[in-house]
ZAMARGU-4260 file (C-alpha; in steps of 0.2 Angstrom, whole numbers, plus 5000, padded with zeros to 4 digits):
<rodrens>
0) 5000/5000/5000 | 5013/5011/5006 | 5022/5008/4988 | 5005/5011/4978 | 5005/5028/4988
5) 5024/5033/4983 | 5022/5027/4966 | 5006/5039/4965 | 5014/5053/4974 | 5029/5054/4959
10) 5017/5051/4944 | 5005/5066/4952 | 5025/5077/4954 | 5030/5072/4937 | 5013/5077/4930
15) 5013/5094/4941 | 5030/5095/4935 | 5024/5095/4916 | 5010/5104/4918 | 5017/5120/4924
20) 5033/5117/4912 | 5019/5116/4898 | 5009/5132/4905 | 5026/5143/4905 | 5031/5138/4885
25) 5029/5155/4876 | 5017/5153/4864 | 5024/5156/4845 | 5016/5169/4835 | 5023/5162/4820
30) 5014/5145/4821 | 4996/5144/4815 | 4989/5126/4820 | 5001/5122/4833 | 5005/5137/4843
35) 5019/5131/4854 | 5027/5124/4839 | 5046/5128/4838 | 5045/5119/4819 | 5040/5134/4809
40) 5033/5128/4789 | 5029/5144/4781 | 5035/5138/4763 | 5039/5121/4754 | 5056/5113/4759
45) 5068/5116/4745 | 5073/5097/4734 | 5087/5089/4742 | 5103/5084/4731 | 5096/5068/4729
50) 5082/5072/4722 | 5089/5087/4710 | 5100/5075/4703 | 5086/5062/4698 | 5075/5075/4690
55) 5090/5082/4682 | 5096/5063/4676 | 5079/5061/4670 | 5078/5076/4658 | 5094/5071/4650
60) 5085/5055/4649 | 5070/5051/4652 | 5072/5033/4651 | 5062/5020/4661 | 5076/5016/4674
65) 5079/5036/4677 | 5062/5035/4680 | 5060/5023/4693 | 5076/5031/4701 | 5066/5047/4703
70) 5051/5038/4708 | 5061/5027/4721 | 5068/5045/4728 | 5049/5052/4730 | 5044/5038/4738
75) 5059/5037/4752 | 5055/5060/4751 | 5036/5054/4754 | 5039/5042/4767 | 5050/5052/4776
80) 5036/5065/4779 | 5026/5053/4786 | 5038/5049/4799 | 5041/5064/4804 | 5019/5068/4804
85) 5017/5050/4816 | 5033/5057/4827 | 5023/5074/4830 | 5008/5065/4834 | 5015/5056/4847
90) 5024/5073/4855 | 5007/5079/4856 | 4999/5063/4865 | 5011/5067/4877 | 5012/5087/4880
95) 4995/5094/4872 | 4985/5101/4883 | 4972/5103/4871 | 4963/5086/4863 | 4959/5095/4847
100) 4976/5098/4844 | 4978/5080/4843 | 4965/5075/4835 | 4971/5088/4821 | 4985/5080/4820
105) 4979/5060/4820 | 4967/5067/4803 | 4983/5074/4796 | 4992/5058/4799 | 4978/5047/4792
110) 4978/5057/4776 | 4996/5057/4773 | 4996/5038/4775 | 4977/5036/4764 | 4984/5049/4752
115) 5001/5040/4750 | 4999/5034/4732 | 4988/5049/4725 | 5003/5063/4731 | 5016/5054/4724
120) 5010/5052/4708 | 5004/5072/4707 | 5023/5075/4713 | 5030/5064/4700 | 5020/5072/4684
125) 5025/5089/4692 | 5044/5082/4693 | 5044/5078/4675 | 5034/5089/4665 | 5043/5099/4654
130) 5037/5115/4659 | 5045/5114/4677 | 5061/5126/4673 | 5067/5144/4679 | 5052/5157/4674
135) 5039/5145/4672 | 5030/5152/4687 | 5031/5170/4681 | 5015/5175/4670 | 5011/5191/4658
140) 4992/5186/4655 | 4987/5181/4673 | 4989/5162/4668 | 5005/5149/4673 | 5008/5133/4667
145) 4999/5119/4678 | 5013/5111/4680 | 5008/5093/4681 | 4993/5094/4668 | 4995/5093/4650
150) 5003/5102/4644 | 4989/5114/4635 | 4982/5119/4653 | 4984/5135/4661 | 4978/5138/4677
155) 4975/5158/4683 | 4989/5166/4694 | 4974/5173/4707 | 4954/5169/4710 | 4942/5180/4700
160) 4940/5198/4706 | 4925/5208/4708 | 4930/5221/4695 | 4936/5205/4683 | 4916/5200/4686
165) 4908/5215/4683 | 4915/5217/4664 | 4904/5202/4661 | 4890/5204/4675 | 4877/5217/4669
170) 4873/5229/4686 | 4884/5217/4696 | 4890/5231/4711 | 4904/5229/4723 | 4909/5241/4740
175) 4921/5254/4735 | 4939/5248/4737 | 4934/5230/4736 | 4939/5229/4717 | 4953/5216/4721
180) 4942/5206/4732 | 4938/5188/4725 | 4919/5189/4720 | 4909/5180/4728 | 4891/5175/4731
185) 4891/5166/4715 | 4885/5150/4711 | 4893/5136/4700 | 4882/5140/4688 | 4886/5157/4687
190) 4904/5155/4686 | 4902/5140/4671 | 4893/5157/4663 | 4909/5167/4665 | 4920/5153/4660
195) 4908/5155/4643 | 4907/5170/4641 | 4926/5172/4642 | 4928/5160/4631 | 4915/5169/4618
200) 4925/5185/4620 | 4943/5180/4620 | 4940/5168/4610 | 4947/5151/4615 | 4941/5138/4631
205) 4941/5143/4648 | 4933/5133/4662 | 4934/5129/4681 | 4948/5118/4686 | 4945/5098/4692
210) 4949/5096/4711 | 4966/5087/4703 | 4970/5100/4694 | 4965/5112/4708 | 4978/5104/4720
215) 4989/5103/4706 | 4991/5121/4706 | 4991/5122/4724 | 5004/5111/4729 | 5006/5105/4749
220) 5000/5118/4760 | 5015/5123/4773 | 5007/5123/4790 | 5010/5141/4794 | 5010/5149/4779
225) 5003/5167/4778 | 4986/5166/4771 | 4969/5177/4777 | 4961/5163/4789 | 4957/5168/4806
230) 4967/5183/4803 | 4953/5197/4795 | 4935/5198/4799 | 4931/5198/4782 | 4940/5195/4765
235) 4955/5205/4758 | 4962/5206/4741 | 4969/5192/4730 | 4987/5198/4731 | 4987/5204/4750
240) 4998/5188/4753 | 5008/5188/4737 | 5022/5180/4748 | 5012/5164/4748 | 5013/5154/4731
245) 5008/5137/4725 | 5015/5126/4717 | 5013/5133/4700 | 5017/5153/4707 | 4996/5158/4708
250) 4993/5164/4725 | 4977/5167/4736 | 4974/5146/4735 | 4970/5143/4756 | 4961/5155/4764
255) 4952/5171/4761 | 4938/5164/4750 | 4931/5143/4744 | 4935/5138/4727 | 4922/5131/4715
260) 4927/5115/4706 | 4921/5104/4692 | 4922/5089/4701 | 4905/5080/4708 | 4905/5070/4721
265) 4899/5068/4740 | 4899/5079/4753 | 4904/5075/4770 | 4908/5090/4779 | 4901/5107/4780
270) 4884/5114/4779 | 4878/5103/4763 | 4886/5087/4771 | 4874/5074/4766 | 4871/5080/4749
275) 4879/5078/4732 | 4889/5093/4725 | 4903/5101/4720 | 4920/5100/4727 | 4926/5118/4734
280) 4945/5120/4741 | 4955/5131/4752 | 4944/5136/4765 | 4939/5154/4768 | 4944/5168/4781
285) 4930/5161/4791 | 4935/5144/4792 | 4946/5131/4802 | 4963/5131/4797 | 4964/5114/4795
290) 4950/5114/4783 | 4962/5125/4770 | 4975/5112/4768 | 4975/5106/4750 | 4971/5088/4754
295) 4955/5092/4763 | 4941/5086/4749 | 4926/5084/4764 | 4917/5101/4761 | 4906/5105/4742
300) 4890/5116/4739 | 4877/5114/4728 | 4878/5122/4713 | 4863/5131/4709 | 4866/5141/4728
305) 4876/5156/4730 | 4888/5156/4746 | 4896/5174/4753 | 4911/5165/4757 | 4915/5153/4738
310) 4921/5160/4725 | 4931/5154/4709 | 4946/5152/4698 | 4948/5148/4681 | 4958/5138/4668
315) 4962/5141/4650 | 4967/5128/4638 | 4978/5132/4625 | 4979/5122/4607
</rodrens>
């Protein structure tokens, strides 16, 4: 009994002990999910030297043993990243204080292992398309390269604006100031009608993106990346956090405003869980933050319904 009591007594010190070491960790303003994290992500990590060579050996030849090298290099990249995402959720079992911190981080975990396949294979067409050179990301229409596409699709560098909508929307009205603000309050339907009428006036097709194609242009979103989500009450302009890019150099993908998408499918989360709808990506100002990252496909809208916090980007395919 007496042992019972000592062995109590030190497991009560140790967890006194942790807790008031855990309430005295300065809380990190750089860190958006986590907030006591000392592992800042605000961009991509840059390609190790391993991997720089076998994208580099596989443009001088893109033979089928160069391209099981690469591959063989994403995979160990890949599974790297998972290792590191399981080591964290551990650390959290043991020090959070808060559950929903790790049940955060036990979703992220489960879609990194789930989506292990699916990443890959979006990094490897990015890792060998053609178009993934110095100033491929730089754009003089508003359109890059969707690196990873064919090579005929263009994706747009930023959401569409509200003074972009009103050339084609007759008595559409904005605030003053807010002429850089994605529009919103638009349905599907109506942006397919812009996507058509663009297409009419330039001449050419233009069209909302696939979810694919969406998270194409996005790449991985870094944790703490600088995005408007939980940081205005409201929405701000597309370029207000230029220093954040995706993967193909558009900006304004997390945050800030949904996305529409062309892909159909069922919905899971949000106010039209239940339902059958359209995919939207990158959350809004007024969302979770975990609900931005790239890989979150839970939430769609129904597209005849017009939603003050979706709005749309566009792609143009060229012949």
């Amino acid at each position: 009994m007496k042992q019972l009591s000592f062995i109590l007594s030190c497991s009560f010190l140790v967890l006194a002990a942790w807790t008031a070491g855990a309430q005295n960790r300065p809380v990190n303003p750089e860190a958006k999910i986590f907030k006591y994290s000392t592992n800042i992500e605000k961009e991509r990590p840059e390609l190790n030297e391993a991997t720089k060579r076998c994208i580099s050996a596989y443009r001088r030849d893109p033979s089928p043993e160069n391209y099981a090298a690469l591959r063989q290099q994403v995979e160990a990249n890949y599974d790297a990243v998972v290792a590191r995402k399981k080591a964290k959720l551990e650390e959290l079992r043991e020090t959070a204080r808060d559950k929903k911190l790790v049940e955060n981080m036990e979703e992220i975990v489960a879609e990194v292992v789930a989506d292990r396949e699916h990443r890959i294979a979006q990094t490897m067409a990015r890792f060998t398309d053609s178009r993934m050179r110095p100033g491929a990301r730089n754009t003089d229409d508003g359109f890059l390269p969707l690196i990873g596409a064919d090579e005929s699709v263009y994706i747009a560098y930023a959401p569409v604006t509200n003074k972009e909508y009103a050339a084609f929307k007759a008595g559409f009205s904005y605030a003053a100031g807010q002429e850089d603000y994605p529009v919103v309050n638009v349905s599907y339907n109506d942006a397919l009608a812009y996507c058509s009428w663009l297409s009419s006036s330039k001449g050419g097709t233009y069209r909302l993106p696939t979810e694919d194609e969406w998270e194409l242009g996005a790449g991985h979103m870094p944790k703490d990346a600088d995005f408007n989500c939980g940081e205005r009450n409201g929405l701000s302009p597309v370029t207000a956090y230029s220093q954040t890019r995706g993967a193909s150099g558009g900006v304004d993908y997390w945050g800030n405003c949904w996305e529409w998408t062309s892909t159909v499918r069922a919905i899971t989360d949000g106010p039209c869980a239940g339902t059958t709808g359209n995919a939207i990506k990158g959350g809004s100002w007024d969302s979770h933050r975990m609900s931005c990252r790239t890989e979150y496909r839970s939430e769609g809208r129904t597209p005849d319904s017009a939603y003050p916090n979706v709005g749309f980007r566009i792609v143009k395919i060229e012949r």
